[in-house]
N, C-alpha and C positions, 0 to 999 in steps of 0.2 A: 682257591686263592693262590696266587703267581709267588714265588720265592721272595720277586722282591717287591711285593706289598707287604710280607712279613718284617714286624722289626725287632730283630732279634735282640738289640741292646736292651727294648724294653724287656721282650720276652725272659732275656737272663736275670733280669732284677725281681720279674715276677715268679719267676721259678725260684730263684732265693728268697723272698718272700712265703712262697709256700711253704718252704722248706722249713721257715723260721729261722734260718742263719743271719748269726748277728756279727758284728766285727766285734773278735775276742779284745780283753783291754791287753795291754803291754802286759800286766802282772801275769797275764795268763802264761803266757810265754818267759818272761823272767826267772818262772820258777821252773824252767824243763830246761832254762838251759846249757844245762850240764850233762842232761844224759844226752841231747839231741846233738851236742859236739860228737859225745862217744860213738853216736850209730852214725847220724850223718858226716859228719865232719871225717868219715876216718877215709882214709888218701885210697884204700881196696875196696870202697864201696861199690859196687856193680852201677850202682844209677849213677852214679859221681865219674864214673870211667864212662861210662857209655855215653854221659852229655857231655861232657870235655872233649870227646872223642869226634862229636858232630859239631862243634864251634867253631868256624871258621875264625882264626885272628889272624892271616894273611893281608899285611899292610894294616895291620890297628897296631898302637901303641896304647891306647887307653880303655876301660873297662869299666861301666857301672854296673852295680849288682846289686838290683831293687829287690829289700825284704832276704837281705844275705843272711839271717839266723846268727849263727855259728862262726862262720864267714865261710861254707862250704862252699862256695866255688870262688870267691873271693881271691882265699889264699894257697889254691890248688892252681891259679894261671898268674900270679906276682910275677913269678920267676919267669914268664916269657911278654913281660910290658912294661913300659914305663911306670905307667900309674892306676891303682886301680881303686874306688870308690866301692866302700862297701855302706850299704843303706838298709836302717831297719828302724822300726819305730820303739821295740824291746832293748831299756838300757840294758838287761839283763844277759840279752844275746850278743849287744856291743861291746860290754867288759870280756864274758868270753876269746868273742873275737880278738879282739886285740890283745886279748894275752897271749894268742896262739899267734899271733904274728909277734908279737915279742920273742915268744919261744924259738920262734924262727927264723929270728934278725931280718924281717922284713919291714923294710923304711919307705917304701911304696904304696903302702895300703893304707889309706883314710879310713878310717868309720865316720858316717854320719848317723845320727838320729833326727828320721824323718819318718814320716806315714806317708802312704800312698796318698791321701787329700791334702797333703799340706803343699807348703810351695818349694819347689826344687830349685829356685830361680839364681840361687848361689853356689849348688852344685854344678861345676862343669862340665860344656855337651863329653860324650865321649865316644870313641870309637865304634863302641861295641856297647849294646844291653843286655842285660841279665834278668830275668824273672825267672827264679828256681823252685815250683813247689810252693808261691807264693802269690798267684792270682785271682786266689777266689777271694773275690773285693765283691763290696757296695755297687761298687758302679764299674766295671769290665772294661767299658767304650772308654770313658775318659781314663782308665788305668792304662788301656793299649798304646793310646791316641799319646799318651804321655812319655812312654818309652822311645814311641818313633820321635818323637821331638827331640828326647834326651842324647837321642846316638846320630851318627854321624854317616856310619855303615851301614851293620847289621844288628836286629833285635833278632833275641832267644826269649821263648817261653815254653813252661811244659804246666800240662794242664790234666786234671785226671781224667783215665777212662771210663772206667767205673762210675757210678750216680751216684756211691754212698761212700763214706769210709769206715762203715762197721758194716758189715752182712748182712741182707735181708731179715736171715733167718734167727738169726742173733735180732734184731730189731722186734720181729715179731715174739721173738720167746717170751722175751720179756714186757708183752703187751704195750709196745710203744706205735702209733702210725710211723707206716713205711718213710723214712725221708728220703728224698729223690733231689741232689743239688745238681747245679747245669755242669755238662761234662767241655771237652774241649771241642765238642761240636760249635757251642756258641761261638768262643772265640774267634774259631774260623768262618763264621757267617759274620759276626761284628766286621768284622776286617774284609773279608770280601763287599760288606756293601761301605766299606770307608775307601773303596777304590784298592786295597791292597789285597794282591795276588801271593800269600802265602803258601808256605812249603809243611809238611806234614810229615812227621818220621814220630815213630816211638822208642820206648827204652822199656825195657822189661829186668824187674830184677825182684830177690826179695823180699816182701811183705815186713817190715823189720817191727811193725804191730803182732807178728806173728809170736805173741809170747804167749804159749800157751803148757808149758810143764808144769805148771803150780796154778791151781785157781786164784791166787794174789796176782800173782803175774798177767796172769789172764784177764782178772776184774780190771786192773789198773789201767790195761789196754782198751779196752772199754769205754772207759769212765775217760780216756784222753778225749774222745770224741763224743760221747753221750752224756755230757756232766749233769752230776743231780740226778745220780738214781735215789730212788727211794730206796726204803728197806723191803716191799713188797718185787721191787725189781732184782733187786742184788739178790733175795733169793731165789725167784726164778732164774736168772742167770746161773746161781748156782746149780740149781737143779739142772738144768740144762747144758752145764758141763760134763756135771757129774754124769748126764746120759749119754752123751755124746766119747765119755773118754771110755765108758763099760762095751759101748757098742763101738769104740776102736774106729770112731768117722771124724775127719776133718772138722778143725774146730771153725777154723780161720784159711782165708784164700790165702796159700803158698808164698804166689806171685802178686807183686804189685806194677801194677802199666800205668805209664806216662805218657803223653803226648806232649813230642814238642813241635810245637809249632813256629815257624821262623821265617825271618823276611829281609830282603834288602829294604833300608829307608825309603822313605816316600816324603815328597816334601810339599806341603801343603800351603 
């Protein structure tokens, strides 16, 4: 079969499908978001420097930032635009934010509360788009397809390398099938067969899952991406800490990679 008999929008939904990922509700997210300010939101984060560091806003004044959390990149570019739109569907994540732009007398920065499926059609186009760590949707094609509409310029997205966000061998210990979600290979075939010639760069920094000095810490880590273990998992997990810290081996990958993928507008 030829590359472009494949179609990858399907294929990503079907690989999410397999996978069984579902769209978390808001509460999910309303109640982390206060530690996720503490790691992500903090202005030294290595992923936060290194994707600010590849954003072009050379002639943008404005900034939408789809699925801003915390308002991590939000309120780390105010201070070089006129206006910038922070969007997320967690009021949880929007009170945050905007306390942290209170904290820091920033009068520039909007939150809205919106989801990726709803209608954007009152938010204004803007210069620049943002999808931070915030892609893996339902449907991918109409989430891209939506950004380039939304901006004027240049869209940014970063998307994982990796297929999982807990470790294989962690998945296996604890007797669960392997889950395998679509990495940012899709993205980049969605958009090459939508006519758009994107660019490819990564960021490596990390792993801030990486809590591993206390098996709480550890579990908790866990359980942010494998919710609903049993008691029959949580103890094997246990077990399989406890073997892994006597034999002195990696519990959790170090490093975590990102892929950002980015484009000048296309106008359709």
């Amino acid at each position: 079969m030829l590359i472009d008999e494949l179609d990858f929008a399907a294929l990503y939904q079907q690989q999410m499908q397999l996978a069984g990922r579902t769209t978390k509700a808001p509460e999910h997210w309303d109640s982390r978001a206060e530690k996720m300010a503490e790691f992500c939101a903090n202005k030294q984060d290595p992923y936060l420097l290194q994707l600010l560091a590849k954003i072009d806003l050379t002639g943008a004044e404005t900034l939408l930032d789809m699925g801003c959390g915390p308002g991590t990149v939000s309120l780390n570019v105010a201070d070089k635009l006129s206006q910038v739109y922070g969007v997320d569907y967690s009021q949880g994540m929007l009170e945050v934010a905007n306390r942290y732009a209170d904290q820091q007398q920033l009068s520039n920065v909007k939150f809205v509360r919106r989801a990726w499926e709803d209608d954007w059609s009152d938010i204004p186009k803007c210069d620049i788009a943002v999808a931070s760590r915030s892609t893996l949707v339902a449907d991918l094609k109409t989430a891209l397809l939506k950004l380039n509409n939304q901006a004027k310029q240049r869209v940014y997205t970063t998307h994982t390398v990796a297929t999982s966000f807990v470790d294989v061998a962690i998945q296996r210990a604890i007797g669960r099938p392997v889950v395998e979600l679509p990495n940012y290979i899709f993205a980049l075939n969605i958009l090459y067969q939508l006519g758009i010639y994107a660019k490819v760069d990564f960021i490596r920094g990390p792993n801030c899952r990486n809590q591993t000095d206390s098996y709480e810490a550890f579990a908790e880590s866990v359980s942010w991406s494998l919710s609903g273990l049993s008691a029959d998992e949580q103890q094997r997990l246990f077990d399989y800490y406890q073997q892994k810290k006597r034999q002195g081996d990696v519990l959790v990958t170090p490093t975590k990679d990102w892929a950002l993928v980015y484009w000048d507008v296309v106008q359709f």
